[in-house]
C-alpha positions as CSV (number, residue, x, y, z in Angstrom):
1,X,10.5,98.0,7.4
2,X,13.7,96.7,6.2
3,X,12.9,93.0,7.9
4,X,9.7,92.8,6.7
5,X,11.0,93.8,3.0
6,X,13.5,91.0,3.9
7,X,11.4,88.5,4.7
8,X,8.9,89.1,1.8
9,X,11.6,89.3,-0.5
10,X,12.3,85.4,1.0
11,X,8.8,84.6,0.7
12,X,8.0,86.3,-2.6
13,X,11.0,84.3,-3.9
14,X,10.0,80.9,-2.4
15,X,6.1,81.0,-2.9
16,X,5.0,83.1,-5.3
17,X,7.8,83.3,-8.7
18,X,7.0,79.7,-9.6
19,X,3.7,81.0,-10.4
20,X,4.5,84.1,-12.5
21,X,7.0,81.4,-14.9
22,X,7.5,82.9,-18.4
23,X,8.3,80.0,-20.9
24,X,9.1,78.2,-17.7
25,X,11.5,80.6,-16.2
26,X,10.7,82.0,-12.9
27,X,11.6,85.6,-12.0
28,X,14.1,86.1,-8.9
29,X,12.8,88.3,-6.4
30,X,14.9,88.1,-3.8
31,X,17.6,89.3,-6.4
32,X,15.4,92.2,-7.8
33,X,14.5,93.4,-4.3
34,X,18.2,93.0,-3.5
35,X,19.2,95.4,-6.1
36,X,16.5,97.9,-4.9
37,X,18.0,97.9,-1.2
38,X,21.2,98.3,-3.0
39,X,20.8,101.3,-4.2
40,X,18.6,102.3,-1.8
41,X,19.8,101.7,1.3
42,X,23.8,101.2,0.7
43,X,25.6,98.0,0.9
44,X,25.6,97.2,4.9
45,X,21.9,96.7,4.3
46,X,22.6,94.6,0.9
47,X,25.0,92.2,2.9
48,X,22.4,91.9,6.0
49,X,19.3,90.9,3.3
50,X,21.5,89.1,1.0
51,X,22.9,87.0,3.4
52,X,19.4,86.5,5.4
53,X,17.5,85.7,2.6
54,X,20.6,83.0,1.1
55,X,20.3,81.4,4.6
56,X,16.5,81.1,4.6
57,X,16.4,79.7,1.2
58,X,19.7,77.2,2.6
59,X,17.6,76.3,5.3
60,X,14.0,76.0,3.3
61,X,14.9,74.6,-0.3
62,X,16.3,71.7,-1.5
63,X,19.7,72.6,-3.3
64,X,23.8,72.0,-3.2
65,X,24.9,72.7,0.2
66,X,26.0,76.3,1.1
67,X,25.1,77.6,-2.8
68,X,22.4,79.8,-1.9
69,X,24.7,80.8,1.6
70,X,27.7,81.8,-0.9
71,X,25.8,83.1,-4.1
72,X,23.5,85.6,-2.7
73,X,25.4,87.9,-0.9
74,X,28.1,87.5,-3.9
75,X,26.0,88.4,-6.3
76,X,24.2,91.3,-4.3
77,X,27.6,92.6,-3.0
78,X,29.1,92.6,-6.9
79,X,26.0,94.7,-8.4
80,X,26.3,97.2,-5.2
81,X,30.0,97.6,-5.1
82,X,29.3,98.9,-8.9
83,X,26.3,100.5,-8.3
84,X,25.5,101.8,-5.0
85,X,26.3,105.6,-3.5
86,X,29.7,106.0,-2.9
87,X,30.3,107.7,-0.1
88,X,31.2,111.2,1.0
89,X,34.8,110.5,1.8
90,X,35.0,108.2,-1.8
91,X,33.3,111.0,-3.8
92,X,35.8,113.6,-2.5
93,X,38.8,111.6,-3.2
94,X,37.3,111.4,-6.8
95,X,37.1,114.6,-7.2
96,X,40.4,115.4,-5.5
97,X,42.0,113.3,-8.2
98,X,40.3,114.5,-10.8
99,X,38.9,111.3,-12.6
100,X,35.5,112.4,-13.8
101,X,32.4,110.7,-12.3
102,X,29.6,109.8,-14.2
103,X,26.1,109.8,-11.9
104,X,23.6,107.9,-13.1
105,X,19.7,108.4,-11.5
106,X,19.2,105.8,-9.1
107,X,16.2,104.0,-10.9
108,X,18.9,103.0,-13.9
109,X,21.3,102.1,-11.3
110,X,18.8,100.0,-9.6
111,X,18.5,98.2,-12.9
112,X,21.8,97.6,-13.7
113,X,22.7,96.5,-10.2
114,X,20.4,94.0,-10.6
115,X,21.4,93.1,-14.3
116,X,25.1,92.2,-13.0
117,X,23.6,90.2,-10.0
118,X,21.0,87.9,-11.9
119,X,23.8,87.5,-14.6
120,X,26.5,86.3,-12.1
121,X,24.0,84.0,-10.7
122,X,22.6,82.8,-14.0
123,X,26.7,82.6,-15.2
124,X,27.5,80.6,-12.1
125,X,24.2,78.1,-13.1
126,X,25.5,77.3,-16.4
127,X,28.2,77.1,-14.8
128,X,27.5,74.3,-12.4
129,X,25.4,72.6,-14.9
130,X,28.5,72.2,-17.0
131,X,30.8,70.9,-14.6
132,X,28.1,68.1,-13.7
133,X,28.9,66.5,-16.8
134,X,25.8,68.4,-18.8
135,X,26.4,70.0,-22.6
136,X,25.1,73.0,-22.5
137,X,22.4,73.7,-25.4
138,X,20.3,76.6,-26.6
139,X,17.9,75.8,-24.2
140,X,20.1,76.6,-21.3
141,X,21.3,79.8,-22.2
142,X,17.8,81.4,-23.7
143,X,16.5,80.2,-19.8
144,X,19.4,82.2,-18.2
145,X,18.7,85.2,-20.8
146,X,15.1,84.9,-19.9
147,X,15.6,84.9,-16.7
148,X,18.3,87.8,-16.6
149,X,16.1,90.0,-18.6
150,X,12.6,89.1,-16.2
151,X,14.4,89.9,-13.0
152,X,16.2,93.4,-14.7
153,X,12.4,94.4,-15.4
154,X,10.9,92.7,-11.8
155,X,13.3,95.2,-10.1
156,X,12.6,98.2,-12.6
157,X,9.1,97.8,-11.9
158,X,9.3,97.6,-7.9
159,X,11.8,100.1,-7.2
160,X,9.0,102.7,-7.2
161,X,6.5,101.5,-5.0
162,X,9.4,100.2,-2.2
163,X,11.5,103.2,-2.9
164,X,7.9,105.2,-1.8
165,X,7.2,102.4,1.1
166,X,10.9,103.4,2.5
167,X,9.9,106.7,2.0
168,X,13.2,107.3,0.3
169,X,12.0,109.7,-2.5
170,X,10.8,112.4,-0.1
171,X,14.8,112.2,1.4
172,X,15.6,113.2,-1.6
173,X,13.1,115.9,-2.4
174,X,13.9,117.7,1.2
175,X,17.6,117.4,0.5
176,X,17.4,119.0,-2.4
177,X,14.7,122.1,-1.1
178,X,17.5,122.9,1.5
């Protein structure tokens, strides 16, 4: 499941967001499924799609050498180091501490993972438009807004149906009878 959810992430991303544009600003699947797997599945299986689906778009789409190679898994690792389950050992050392934990439900943290994903790889954009020499106008930053605000909504909206494809709500529900 979790290589075909890959690969259609990859695809999704390369075929089909050109088409669903909004004032000329695709959406970024690969990002909002990343955030979904994220939280989901924990971040050993954010690196493996990050970095899988930043080599097939290296290898597929025209673009700076080695951007989509490096930004990918950056982006993806940033939103799940902040968002994903911590684990067992991490959540006991929390508590051993005493620093109060706040736990937010997984479908808002899949939504903010991917919120600090897209806006690192929008920020890095503007960025590189920048340094090429280009002053940066309205028009630039309402695309990057547009854009960070579509893909925050794409991956509010699939999180349910790939959470239930994964089968990861049930998890939960027979966790929580036991």
């Amino acid at each position: 499941q979790f290589a075909v959810l890959t690969l259609l992430a990859y695809l999704l991303q390369a075929a089909v967001a050109s088409d669903l544009a909004i004032a000329g600003v695709a959406p970024n699947f690969a990002i909002a499924i990343i955030a979904i797997i994220s939280i989901a599945m924990g971040r050993k299986y954010t690196f493996i799609m990050s970095l899988t689906i930043g080599y097939l778009q290296e290898i597929m789409l025209p673009a700076l050498d080695y951007i989509f190679l490096i930004l990918y898994p950056v982006c993806a690792m940033l939103g799940a180091l902040a968002f994903a389950d911590k684990s067992e050992r991490r959540m006991e050392e929390e508590r051993t501490s005493g620093r109060k934990t706040v736990s937010l439900p997984a479908p808002i943290r899949t939504m903010l993972c991917a919120l600090l994903s897209i806006s690192v790889f929008e920020g890095v954009n503007l960025l590189y438009i920048y340094l090429s020499g280009i002053t940066l106008d309205m028009g630039h930053y309402s695309r990057a807004l547009i854009s960070v605000v579509y893909t925050t909504l794409l991956a509010g909206l699939l999180q349910f149906p790939i959470r239930r494809w994964l089968k990861i709500h049930k998890l939960k529900k027979a966790v929580r009878m036991q």
